[in-house]
N, C-alpha and C positions, 0 to 999 in steps of 0.2 A: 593117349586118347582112347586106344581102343579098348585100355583095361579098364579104365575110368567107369566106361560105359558098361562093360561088364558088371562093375562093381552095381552099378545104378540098376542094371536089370536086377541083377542079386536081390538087391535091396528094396525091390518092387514088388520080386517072385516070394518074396517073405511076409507080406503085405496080404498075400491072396486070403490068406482069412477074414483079413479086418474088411477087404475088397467085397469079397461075398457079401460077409453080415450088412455094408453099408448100403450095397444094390437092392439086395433084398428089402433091408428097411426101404428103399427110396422106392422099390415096386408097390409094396405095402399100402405106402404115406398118399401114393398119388390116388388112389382108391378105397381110403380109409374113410368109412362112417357113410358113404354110399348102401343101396341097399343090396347092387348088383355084384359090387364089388369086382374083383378079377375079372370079370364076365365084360365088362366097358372096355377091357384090350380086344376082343373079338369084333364089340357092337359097333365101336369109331371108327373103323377102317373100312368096317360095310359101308356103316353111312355116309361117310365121305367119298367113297367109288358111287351108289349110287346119285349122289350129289352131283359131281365130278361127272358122271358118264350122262344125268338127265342133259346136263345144261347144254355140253359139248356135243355129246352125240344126238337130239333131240330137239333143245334150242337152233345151237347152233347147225345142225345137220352137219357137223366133223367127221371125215372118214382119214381112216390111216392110210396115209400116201395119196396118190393123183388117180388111183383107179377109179375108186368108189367102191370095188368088191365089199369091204371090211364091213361085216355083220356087227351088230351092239354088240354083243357079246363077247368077242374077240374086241372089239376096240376099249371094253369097259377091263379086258383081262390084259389088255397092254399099259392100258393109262394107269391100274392099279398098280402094274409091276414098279412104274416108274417113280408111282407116289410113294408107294415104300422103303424102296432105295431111295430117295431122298429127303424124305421125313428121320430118316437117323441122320443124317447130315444137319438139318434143320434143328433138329431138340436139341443136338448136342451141341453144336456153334448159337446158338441163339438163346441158351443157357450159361455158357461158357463167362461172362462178362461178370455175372453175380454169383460165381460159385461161390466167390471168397467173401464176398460180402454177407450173403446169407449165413453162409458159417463163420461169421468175424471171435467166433466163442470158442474155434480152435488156433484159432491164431498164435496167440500168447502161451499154449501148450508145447512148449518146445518138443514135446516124445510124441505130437500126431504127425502124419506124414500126410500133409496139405498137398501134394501131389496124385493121393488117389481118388481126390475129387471127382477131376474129371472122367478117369476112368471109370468112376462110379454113376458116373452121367453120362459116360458110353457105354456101360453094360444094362442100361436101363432102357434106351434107347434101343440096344440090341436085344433087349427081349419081346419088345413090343413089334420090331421087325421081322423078330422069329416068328411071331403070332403071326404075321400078317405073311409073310412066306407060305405056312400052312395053311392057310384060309384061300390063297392064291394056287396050290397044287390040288385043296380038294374041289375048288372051283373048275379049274382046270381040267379034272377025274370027274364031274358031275356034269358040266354044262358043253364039255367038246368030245369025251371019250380017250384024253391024249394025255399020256407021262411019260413023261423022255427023262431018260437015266442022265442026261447033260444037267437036270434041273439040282443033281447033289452036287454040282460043283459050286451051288451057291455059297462055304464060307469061302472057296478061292477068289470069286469072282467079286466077292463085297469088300474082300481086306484090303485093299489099293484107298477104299474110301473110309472104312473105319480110321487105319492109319493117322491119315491127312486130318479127321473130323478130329481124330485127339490131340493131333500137333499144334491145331488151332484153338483149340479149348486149354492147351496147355499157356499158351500164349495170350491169349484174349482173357482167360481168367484172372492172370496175372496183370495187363494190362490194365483191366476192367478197376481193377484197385487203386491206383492212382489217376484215371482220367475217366468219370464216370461218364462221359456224354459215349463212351465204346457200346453201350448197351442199346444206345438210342440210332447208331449207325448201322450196327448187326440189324436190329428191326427193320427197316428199310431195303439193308441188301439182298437179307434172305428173299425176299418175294420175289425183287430183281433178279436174285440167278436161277431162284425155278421156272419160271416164265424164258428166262435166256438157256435152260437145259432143254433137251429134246424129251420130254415130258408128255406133253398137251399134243406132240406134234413128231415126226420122222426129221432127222436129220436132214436126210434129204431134200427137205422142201426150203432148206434154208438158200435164200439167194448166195452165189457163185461168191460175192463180194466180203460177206460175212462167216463164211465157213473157216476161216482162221480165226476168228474171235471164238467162235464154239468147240474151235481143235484145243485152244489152252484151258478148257473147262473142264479138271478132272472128274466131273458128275456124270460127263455126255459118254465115256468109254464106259464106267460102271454101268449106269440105264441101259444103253442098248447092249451090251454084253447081256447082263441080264432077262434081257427080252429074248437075245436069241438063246440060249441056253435052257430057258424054262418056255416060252409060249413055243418057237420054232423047232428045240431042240438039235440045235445047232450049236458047235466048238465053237468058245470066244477065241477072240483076237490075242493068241498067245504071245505074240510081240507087246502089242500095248498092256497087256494084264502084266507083266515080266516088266514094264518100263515104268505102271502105277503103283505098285507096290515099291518097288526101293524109289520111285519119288515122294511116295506115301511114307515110307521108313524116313526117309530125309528131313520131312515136313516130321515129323513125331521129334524124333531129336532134336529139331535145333528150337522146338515149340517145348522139350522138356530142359534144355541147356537153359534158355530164357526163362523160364519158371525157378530154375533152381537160383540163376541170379538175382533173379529179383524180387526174391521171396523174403531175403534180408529185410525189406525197407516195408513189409506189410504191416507191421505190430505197429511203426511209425506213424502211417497214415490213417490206421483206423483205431 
């Protein structure tokens, strides 16, 4: 088993060129013939924080936690943190269903390697987070005065959920090919578990009754790790970051075991 896997890394790690070239097109593709071009990974993210922080902190008068202390500012720099770490979870599972189907034109290519799909649908996802990282620390350096050295631990602290986002796209992509209503369920769930992440809202505030529904949510350790590392600059939860990760590793493997099964019967159905 475990040389097998070996072999599969091997066999992936030899891939990283075609991987590149594919990302890159697929950075390209999603900003092609725009006027702004690349410049729309910067402008989405503002817009949607200042969206996101009118309605909630404004509308609604939302403050983080039970004090009231929490300034706009800091509440629009906490709720951003959380939208971006979750937005790569998002594009890449809620993608995931039609990877294969949009590309039904490698299929029949027996020498392309239909596996680096989806990792090309997480390194796409992961560039847009990147942006959106940086636009969060120079916010951070302009509007508080504060940068805490805890904020480079951001690729330790996201890999628990990249993992997990490709285990499921490796699974769902494959899925998505013989039961097409997979696309029409993902649409529905994503909304449901960002609204059920501690996103909009602290952990905390969640009732006594429901805080084991939100402990089996690998998004809620990611989020707030990330909050406190970059806004508070404060050590994650080395225990839980050490327990998301090899359950994140676990979730990748047995989502690329399943892909490689049942990749046989793809040419069949489409």
């Amino acid at each position: 088993m475990i040389k097998s896997m070996k072999r599969e890394i091997e066999y992936l790690y030899a891939q990283k060129s075609l991987i590149h070239q594919f990302t890159k097109r697929e950075i390209s593709n999603r900003y092609k013939g725009s006027y702004l071009g690349i410049v729309w990974s910067f402008i989405t993210p503002l817009m949607m924080l200042t969206i996101y922080t009118f309605v909630f902190s404004v509308v609604f008068q939302a403050r983080w936690g039970t004090t009231g202390e929490t300034n706009k500012v800091e509440f629009a720099l906490i709720l951003f943190t959380g939208l971006f770490v979750f937005n790569v979870f998002s594009e890449v599972v809620s993608r995931a269903p039609s990877l294969i189907l949009y590309n039904s034109n490698y299929v029949k290519k027996v020498v392309f390697p239909l596996e680096i799909l989806p990792i090309v649908a997480l390194g796409s996802a992961l560039f847009q987070a990147i942006i959106s990282y940086i636009i969060l620390l120079l916010a951070m350096l302009l509007l508080t005065g504060n940068f805490y050295w805890t904020a480079l631990l951001f690729p330790i602290i996201i890999l628990p959920l990249l993992l997990i986002s490709l285990g499921l796209a490796w699974f769902l992509s494959s899925l998505g090919v013989y039961i097409r209503d997979v696309g029409q369920i993902v649409s529905i769930v994503i909304p449901a578990l960002m609204f059920m992440s501690p996103i909009f809202y602290p952990r905390s505030s969640i009732p006594e009754e429901f805080q084991f529904v939100y402990s089996l949510n690998p998004i809620t350790y990611v989020v707030e790790d990330m909050r406190s590392v970059i806004i508070w600059g404060e050590l994650p939860h080395w225990h839980l970051l050490i327990m998301g990760i090899v359950i994140g590793g676990l979730f990748a493997v047995l989502g690329y075991i399943w892909f490689k099964k049942t990749r046989k019967g793809f040419a069949d159905v489409l």
